[in-house]
C-alpha positions as CSV (number, residue, x, y, z in Angstrom):
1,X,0.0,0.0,0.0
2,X,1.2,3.4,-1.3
3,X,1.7,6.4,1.7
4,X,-0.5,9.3,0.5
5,X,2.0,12.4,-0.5
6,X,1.7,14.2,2.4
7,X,3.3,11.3,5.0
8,X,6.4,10.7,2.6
9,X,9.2,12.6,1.1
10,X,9.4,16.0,0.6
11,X,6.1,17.2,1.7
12,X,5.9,15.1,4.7
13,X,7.9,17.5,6.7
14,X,6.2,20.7,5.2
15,X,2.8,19.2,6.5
16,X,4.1,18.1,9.5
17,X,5.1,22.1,10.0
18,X,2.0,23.5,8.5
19,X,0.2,21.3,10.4
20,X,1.5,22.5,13.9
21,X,1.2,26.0,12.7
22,X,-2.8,25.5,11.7
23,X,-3.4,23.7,15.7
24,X,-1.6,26.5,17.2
25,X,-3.5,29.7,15.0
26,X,-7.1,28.3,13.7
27,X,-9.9,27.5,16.5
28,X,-12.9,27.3,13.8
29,X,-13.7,24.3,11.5
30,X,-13.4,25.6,7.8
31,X,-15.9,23.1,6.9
32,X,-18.9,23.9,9.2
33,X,-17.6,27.1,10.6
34,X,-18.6,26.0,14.0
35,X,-15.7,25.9,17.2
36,X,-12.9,23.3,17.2
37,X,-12.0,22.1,20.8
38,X,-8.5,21.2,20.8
39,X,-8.5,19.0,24.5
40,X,-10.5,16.0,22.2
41,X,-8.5,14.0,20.8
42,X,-8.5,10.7,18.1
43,X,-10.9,8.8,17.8
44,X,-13.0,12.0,19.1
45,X,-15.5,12.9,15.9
46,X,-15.0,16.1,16.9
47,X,-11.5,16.4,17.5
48,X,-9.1,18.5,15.4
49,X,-7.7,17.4,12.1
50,X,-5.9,19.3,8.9
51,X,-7.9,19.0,6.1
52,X,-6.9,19.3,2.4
53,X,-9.1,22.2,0.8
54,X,-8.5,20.7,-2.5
55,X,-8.1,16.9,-2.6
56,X,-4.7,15.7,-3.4
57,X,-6.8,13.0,-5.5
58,X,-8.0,16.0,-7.3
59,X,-4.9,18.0,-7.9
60,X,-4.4,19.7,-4.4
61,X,-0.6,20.6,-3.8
62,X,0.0,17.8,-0.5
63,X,1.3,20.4,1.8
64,X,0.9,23.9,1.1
65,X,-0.6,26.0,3.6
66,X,-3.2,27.5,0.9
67,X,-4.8,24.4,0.6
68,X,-4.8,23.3,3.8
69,X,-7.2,23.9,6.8
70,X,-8.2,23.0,10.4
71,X,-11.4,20.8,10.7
72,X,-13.2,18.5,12.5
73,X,-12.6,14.4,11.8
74,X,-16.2,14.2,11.2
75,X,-16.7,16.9,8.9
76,X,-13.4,16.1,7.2
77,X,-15.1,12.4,6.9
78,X,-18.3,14.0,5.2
79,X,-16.4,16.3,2.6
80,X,-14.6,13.2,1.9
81,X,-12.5,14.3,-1.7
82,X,-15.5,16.3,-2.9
83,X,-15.3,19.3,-4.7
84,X,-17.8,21.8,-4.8
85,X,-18.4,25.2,-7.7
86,X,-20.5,27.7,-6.0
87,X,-20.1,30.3,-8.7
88,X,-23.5,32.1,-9.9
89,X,-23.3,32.6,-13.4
90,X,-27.0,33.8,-13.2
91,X,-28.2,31.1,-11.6
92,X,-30.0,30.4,-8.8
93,X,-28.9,26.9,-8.0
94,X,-25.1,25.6,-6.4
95,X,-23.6,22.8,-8.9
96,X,-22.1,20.4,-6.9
97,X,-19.4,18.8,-7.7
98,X,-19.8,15.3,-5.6
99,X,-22.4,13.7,-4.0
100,X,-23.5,16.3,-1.6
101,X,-23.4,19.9,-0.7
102,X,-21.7,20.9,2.8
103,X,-21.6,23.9,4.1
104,X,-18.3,26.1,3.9
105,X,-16.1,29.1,4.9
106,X,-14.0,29.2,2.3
107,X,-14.7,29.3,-1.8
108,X,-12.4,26.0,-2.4
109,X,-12.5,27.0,-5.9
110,X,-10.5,29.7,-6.1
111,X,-7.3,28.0,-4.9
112,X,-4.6,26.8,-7.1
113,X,-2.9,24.2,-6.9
């Protein structure tokens, strides 16, 4: 079994860094928007984990701080490696990209990878 690109080589210890530097400055989940309390921890569905903004499956860079944010393991679980196109080209409706629409905090769209 293949380590996903974040836990080997190169970008393993950028992440790791980024990582420590998203626990110690975010408190919010950038998935729901709601409080993270740091105390839980694993297996906690609430507990704090990084999440990738754009899915390394779908082109997001493994370890760059853009495309990375603090969430909960739940909400993390949920988004799974969904993408999501909230742009309004006159319409009224969201296109999703995946199999379900989440709420956000951040336009995932916009970031390149």
């Amino acid at each position: 079994m293949a380590l996903r690109a974040d836990r080997q080589g190169a970008h393993r210890v950028a992440f790791e860094k980024n990582r420590k530097r998203l626990l110690k400055t975010e408190n919010v989940c950038g998935i729901c928007g709601k409080p993270i309390d740091k105390r839980l921890k694993a297996p906690d569905p609430l507990s704090a984990v990084v999440d990738h903004i754009i899915p390394v499956s779908k082109g997001g860079h493994p370890s760059a701080i853009e495309n990375l944010q603090l969430a909960h393991w739940t909400c993390n679980r949920q988004k799974s490696d969904k993408l999501f196109n909230n742009k309004q080209d006159n319409k009224k409706d969201t296109k999703v990209l995946g199999n379900r629409n989440l709420p956000q905090s951040l336009n995932w769209t916009l970031y390149k990878a």
